[in-house]
C-alpha positions in Angstrom: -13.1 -66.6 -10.5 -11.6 -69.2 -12.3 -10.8 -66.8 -14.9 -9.5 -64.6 -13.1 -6.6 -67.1 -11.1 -5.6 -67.9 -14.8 -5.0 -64.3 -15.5 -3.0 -63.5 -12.4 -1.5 -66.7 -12.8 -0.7 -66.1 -16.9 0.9 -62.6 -16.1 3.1 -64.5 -13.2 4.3 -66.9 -15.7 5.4 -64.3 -18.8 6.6 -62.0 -15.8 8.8 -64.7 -14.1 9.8 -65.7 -17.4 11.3 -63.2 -18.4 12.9 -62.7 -15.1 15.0 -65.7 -15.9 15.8 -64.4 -19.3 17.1 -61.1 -17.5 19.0 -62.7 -14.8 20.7 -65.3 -17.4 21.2 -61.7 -19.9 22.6 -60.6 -15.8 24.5 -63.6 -15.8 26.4 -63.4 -18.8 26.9 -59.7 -19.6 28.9 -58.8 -16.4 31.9 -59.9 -14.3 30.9 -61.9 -10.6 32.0 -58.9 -8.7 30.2 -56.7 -10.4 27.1 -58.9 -9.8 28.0 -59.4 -6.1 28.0 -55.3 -6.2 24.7 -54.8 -7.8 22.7 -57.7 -5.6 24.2 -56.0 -2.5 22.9 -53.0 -3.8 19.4 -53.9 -5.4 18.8 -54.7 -1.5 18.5 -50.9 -0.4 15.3 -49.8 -2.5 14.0 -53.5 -1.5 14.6 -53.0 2.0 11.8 -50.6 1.8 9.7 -52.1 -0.9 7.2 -54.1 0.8 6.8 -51.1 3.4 6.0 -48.7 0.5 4.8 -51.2 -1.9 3.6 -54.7 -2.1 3.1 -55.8 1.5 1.6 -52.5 3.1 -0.4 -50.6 0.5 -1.7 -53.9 -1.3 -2.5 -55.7 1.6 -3.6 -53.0 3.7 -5.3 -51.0 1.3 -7.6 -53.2 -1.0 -9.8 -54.2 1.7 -10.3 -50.2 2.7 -10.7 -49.6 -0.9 -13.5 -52.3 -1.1 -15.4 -50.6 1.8 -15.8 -47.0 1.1 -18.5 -45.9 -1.8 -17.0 -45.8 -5.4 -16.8 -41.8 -5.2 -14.9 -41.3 -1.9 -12.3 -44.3 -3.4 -11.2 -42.5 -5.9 -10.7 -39.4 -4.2 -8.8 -41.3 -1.4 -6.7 -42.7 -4.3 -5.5 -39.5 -5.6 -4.9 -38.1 -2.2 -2.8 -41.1 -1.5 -1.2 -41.2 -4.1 0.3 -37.6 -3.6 0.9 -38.5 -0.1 2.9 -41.6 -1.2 5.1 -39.5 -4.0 6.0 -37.2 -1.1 7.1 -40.1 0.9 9.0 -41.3 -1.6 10.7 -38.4 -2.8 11.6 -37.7 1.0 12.8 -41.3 1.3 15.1 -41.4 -2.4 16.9 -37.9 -0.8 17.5 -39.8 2.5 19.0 -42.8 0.6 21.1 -40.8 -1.7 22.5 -39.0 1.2 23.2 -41.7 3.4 24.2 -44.3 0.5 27.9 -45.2 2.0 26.7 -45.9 5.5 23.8 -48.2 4.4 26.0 -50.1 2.2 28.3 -50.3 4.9 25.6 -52.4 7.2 25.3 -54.7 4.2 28.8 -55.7 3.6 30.5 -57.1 5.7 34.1 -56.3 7.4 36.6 -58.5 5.3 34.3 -59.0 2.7 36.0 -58.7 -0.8 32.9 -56.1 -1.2 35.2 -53.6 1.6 38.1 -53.3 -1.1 37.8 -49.8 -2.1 37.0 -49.8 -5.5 34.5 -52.4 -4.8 33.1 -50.6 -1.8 32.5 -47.9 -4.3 31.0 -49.6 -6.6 28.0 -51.0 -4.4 27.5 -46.9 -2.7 27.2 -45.7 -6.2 24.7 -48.6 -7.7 23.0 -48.1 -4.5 22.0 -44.5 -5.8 21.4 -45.3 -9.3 18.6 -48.4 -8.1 16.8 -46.0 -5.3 14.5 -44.8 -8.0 13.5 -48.0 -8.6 11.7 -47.7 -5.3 9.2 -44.6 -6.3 8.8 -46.8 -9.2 7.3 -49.8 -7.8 6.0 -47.9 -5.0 3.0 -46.1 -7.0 3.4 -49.2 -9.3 2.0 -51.4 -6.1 -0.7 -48.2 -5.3 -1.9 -48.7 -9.1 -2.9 -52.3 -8.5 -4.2 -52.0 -5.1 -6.7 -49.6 -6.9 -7.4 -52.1 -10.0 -7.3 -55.2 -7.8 -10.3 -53.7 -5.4 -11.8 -53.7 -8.4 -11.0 -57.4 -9.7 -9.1 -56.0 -12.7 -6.1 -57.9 -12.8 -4.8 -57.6 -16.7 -2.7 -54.0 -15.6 -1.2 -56.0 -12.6 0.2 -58.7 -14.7 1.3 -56.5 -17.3 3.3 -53.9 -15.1 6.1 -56.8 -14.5 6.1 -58.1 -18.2 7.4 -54.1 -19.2 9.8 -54.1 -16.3 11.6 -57.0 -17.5 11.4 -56.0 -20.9 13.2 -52.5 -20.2 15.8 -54.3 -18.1 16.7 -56.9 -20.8 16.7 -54.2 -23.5 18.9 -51.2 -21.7 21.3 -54.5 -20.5 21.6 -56.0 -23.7 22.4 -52.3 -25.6 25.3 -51.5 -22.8 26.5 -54.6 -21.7 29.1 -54.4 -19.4 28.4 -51.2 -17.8 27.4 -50.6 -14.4 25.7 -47.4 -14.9 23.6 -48.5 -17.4 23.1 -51.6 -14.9 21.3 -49.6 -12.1 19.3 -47.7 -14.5 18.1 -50.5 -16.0 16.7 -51.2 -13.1 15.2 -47.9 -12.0 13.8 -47.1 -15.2 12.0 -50.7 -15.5 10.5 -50.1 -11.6 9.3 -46.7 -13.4 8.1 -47.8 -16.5 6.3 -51.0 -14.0 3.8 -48.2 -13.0 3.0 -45.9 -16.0 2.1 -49.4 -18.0 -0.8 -49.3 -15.3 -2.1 -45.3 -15.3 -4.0 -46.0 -19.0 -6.3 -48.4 -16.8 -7.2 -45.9 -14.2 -9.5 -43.3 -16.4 -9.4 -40.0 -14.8 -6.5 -40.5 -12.5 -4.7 -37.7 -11.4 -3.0 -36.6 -8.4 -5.0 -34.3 -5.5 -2.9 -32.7 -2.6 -5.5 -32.8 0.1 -6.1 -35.0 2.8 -8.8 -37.7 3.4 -10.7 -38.5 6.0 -9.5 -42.0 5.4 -5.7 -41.6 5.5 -6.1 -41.9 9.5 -7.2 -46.0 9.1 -5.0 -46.5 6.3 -2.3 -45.5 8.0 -3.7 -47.6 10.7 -3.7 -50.7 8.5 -0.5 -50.1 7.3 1.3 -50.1 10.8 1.4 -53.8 11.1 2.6 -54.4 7.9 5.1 -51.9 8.3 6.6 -53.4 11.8 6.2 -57.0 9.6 8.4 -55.5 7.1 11.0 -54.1 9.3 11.5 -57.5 11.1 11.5 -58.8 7.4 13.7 -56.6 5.9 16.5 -56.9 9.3 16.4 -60.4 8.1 17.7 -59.5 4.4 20.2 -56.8 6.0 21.3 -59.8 7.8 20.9 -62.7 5.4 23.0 -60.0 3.3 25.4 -59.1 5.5 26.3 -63.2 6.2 26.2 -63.4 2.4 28.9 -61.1 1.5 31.2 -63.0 4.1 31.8 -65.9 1.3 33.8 -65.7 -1.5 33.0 -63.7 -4.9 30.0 -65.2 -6.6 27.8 -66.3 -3.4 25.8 -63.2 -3.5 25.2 -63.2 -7.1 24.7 -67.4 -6.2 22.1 -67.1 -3.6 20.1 -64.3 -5.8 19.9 -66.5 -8.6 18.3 -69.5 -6.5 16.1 -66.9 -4.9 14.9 -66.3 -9.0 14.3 -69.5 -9.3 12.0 -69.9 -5.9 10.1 -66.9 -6.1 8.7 -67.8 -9.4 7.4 -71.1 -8.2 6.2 -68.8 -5.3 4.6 -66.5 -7.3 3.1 -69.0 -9.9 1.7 -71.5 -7.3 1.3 -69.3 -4.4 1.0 -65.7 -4.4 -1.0 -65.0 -7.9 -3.7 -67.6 -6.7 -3.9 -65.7 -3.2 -3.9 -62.6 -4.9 -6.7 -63.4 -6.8 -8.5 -65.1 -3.8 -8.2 -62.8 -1.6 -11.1 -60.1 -2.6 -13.9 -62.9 -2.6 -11.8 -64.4 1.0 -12.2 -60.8 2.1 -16.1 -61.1 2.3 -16.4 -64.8 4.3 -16.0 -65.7 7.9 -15.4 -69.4 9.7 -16.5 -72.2 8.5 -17.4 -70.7 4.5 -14.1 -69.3 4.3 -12.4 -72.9 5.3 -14.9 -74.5 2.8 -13.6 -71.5 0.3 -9.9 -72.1 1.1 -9.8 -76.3 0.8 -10.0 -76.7 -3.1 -7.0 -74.4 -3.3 -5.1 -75.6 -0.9 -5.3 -79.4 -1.6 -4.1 -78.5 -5.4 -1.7 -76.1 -4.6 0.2 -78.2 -2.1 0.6 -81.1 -4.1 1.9 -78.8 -7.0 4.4 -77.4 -4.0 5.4 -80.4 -2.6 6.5 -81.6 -6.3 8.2 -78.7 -7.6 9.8 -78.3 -3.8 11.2 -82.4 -4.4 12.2 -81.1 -8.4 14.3 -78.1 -7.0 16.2 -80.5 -4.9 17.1 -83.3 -7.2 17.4 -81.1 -10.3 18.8 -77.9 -9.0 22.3 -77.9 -11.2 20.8 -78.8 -14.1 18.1 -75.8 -14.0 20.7 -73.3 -12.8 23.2 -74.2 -15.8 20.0 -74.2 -18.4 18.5 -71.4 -16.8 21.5 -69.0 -16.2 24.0 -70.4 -18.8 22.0 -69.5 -21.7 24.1 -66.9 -23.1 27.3 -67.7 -21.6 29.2 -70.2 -19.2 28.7 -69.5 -15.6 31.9 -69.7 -13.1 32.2 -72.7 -11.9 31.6 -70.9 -8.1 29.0 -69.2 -9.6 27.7 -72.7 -10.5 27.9 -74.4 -7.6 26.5 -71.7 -5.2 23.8 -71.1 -7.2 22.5 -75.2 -7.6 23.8 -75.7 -3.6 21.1 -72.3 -2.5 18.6 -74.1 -5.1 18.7 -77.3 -3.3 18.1 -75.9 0.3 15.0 -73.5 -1.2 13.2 -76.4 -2.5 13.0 -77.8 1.1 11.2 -74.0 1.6 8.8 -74.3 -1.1 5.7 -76.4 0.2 6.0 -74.5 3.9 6.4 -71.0 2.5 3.9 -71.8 -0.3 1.0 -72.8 1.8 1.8 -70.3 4.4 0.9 -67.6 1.1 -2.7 -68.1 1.5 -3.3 -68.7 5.1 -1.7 -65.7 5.9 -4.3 -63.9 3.2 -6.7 -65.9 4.8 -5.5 -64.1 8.5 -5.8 -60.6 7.0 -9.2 -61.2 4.9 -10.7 -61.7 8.4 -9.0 -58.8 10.1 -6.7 -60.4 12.4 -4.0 -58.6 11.5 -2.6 -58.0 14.7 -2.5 -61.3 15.4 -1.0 -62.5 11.9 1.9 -59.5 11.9 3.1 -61.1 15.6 3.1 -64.8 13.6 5.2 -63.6 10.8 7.3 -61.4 13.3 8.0 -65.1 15.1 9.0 -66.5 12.3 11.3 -63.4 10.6 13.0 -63.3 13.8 13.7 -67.3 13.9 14.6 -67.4 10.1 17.5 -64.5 10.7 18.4 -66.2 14.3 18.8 -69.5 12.0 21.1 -67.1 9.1 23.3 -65.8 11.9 23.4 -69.1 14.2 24.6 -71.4 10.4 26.4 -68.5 8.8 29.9 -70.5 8.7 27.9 -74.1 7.9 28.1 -73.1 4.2 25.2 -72.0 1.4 23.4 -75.5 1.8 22.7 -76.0 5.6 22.5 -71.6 6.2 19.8 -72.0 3.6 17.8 -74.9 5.2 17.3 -71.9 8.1 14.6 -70.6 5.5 12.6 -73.9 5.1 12.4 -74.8 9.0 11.3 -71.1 9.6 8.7 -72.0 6.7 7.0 -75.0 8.9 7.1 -73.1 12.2 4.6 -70.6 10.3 3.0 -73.0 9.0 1.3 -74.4 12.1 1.6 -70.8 13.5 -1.1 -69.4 10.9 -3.2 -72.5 11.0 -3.5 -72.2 14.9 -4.8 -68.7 14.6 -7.0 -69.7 11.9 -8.6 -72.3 13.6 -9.1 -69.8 16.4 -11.2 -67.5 14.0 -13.6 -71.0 13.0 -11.5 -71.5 10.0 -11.1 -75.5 10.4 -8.5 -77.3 8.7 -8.0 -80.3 10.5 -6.8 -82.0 7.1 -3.7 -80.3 6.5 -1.1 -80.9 8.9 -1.7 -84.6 7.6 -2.0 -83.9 3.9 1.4 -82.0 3.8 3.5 -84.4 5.7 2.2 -87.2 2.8 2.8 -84.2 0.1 6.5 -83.8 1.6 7.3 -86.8 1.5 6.2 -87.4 -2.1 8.4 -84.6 -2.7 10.8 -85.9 -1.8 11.0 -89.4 -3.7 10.4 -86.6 -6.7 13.9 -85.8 -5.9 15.8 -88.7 -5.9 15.8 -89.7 -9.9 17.9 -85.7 -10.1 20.1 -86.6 -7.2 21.5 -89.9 -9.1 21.6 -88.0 -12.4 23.9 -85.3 -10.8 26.3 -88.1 -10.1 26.4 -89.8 -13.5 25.4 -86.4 -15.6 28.1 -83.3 -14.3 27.1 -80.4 -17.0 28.7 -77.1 -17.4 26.6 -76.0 -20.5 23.0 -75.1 -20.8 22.7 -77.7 -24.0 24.4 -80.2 -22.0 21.9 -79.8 -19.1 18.6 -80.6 -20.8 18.8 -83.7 -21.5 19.1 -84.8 -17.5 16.8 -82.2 -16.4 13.7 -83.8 -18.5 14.7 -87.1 -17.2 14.7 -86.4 -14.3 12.1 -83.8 -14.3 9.6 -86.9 -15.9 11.1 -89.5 -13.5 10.6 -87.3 -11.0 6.8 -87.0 -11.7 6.6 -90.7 -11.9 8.1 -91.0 -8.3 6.1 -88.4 -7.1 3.3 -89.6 -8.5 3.9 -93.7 -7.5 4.7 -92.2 -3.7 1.3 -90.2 -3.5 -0.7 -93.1 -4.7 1.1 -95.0 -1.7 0.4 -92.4 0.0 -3.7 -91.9 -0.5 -2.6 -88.5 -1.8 -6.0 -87.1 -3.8 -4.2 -86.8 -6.8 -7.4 -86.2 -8.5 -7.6 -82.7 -7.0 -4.7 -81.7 -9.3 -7.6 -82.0 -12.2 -10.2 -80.4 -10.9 -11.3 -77.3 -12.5 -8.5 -74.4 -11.4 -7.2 -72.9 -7.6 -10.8 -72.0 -7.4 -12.6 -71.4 -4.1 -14.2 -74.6 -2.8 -17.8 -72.9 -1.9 -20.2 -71.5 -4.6 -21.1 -69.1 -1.9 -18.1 -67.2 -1.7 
């Protein structure tokens, strides 16, 4: 298992890696209303990515996958497959078609997006990025079929190529939007045929199964989760476009940032939990779920406090590599930062109770949880959309903590007993946040506008930092010792 986490966890790292090296290439190679155009527009194909890829078919159809005998899996996964291509080509004509009026709920009415030219410029990215959607879509339907099998190598390699083609097809035509979109598109498509050499014998079968009827089934939930979710980003977007030029392009760099500490120290250990969670019930799945959950939190809780006190210095280093950012650029980007890194520990943990919700079933009852708290999140956007990037940000992290003890209340429910937590995150938080205070002086004395000039205050506070954090948890009773244990493994041999 062990093995495993690493792998999921290796391919995270080179993925999100290089997803910083592509957002800095992003960054430096085109103008901040050309960025603000193409982050309005990248949200279309994701406002239906997690309903026709991540969320819905991983989730929902690993655990079928598991269940039915090897032979009947594989032919439900080349009837599915055809199914989902005919989704997807249906959806990508839709899209095309209705292209202006969709970019017209994202921008909003004043917005320096609604200048013509501009206006223009988001409809027509907006078509070039839709087949980015197919793309990931049967990219997501390729790892469902290798994850139910605990082969993880193709899942972390599919993101590794996507970012490579980006980088490459930016870095030949810089400057130009066209070659922008398809940089995109072609990645997403490239995401899944890096994955097809895995699955021997795979080929798609236009016939129905007697199992489309329950994955369909499973899929509902996760669908209505992802419609709540994705009114939140049409939202959060539409809000976003209401600032000046560079918030867009501002908050999607921070949102870099915090997914890859999401998907390092959250998602790629639930992901490669979640097949062995999928087999235990009550108290041996709490046993199975402690070990990760005490190391990952403390990991969480520091990196949230590191965010906070550090965030200029990483976005300069980070994003500033190949060129000087704006200076609004600069300070949207470090003030949307500083707000996520409140997020990280509650959205974190929340990661692998959730998996934890579906590996027993409940999915009814975890898709009205996450409902709750997508609702709340966007009510929190809309309610702080004039308070400026920081506080409207801070909307995301209280949303995080109202799921938190949302999902651990429907846990306990199932026998899943973790009376420890509530306690041990508060202690983790805090830590977290003496972690941040060494960057918060440093911003005062150190103000950088270069990525050489931001180094040297981001290791010292990045190592101060530590030392704080790890002075507060021994104040604390934090088990630091948990951090060198052997891997996010699961706590119980039996699992």
């Amino acid at each position: 298992m062990l093995r495993k986490v690493l792998l999921v966890m290796g391919g995270t790292l080179a993925s999100r890696v290089l997803g910083l090296l592509r957002q800095a290439v992003f960054n430096a190679l085109y103008p901040d209303a050309l960025k603000d155009a193409f982050n309005v527009a990248y949200r279309v194909p994701n406002l239906l990515r997690e309903l026709l890829a991540e969320g819905a078919v991983q989730n929902a159809l690993i655990p079928l996958l598991k269940s039915l005998p090897e032979p009947e899996a594989r032919a439900f996964a080349r009837r599915f497959a055809a199914f989902l291509l005919g989704v997807n080509l249906l959806v990508l004509g839709l899209g095309y078609l209705l292209a202006p009026q969709v970019a017209g709920l994202l921008v909003a009415q004043g917005s320096h997006l609604r200048e013509e030219e501009a206006f223009q410029q988001v409809v027509d990215l907006t078509r070039l990025l839709l087949p980015f959607l197919l793309g990931i879509s049967m990219a997501a339907l390729f790892s469902a079929l290798l994850q139910a099998e605990e082969r993880f190598l193709p899942y972390a390699l599919g993101p590794i190529a996507f970012n490579l083609a980006a980088i490459g097809l930016m870095a030949l035509f810089p400057g130009d939007p066209t070659f922008l979109g398809l940089s995109v598109s072609l990645g997403g498509l490239l995401q899944a045929l890096v994955q097809l050499p895995f699955l021997r014998g795979f080929r798609l079968e236009w016939r129905l199964h007697p199992a489309f009827g329950p994955a369909l089934l499973r899929m509902g939930p996760f669908a209505f989760t992802t419609s709540l979710r994705q009114f939140l980003n049409l939202v959060l977007t539409n809000v976003l476009t209401r600032y000046p030029p560079a918030a867009v392009t501002g908050f999607y760099n921070a949102e870099v940032v915090f997914q890859m500490v999401l998907g390092l120290f959250a998602t790629s250990p639930a992901i490669a939990l979640f097949p062995r969670m999928s087999a235990l019930k009550g108290a041996e799945l709490a046993r199975f779920l402690e070990g990760p959950l005490r190391r990952l939190s403390l990991l969480q809780a520091l990196l949230g406090g590191l965010l906070l006190g550090l965030s200029p210095f990483v976005v300069v280093l980070l994003f500033g590599l190949f060129g000087p950012l704006t200076p609004e650029n600069r300070a949207y980007s470090a003030q949307v930062l500083a707000a996520m890194g409140f997020a990280v520990l509650p959205w974190g943990v929340n990661t692998l109770l959730l998996r934890g919700l579906y590996a027993l079933g409940r999915v009814r009852e975890a898709v009205g949880a996450s409902a709750l708290v997508f609702l709340l999140n966007t009510l929190g956007y809309w309610l702080l959309k004039g308070a400026g990037l920081f506080l409207l940000n801070l909307a995301t992290a209280l949303a995080g903590w109202l799921g938190f003890f949302l999902y651990l209340r429907l846990l306990q429910r199932e026998g899943v007993g973790a009376a420890y937590l509530p306690g041990l995150l508060l202690r983790a938080y805090l830590a977290g946040l003496l972690a941040a205070l060494p960057g918060l002086l440093l911003q005062q004395l150190f103000p950088v506008r270069g990525a050489l000039e931001a180094l040297p205050p981001l290791l010292l506070g990045g190592g101060l930092g530590l030392l704080a954090f790890a002075l507060g948890a021994l104040a604390l009773g934090l088990p630091l010792k948990a951090l060198l244990a052997r891997g996010p493994a699961g706590g119980s041999k039996g699992a």
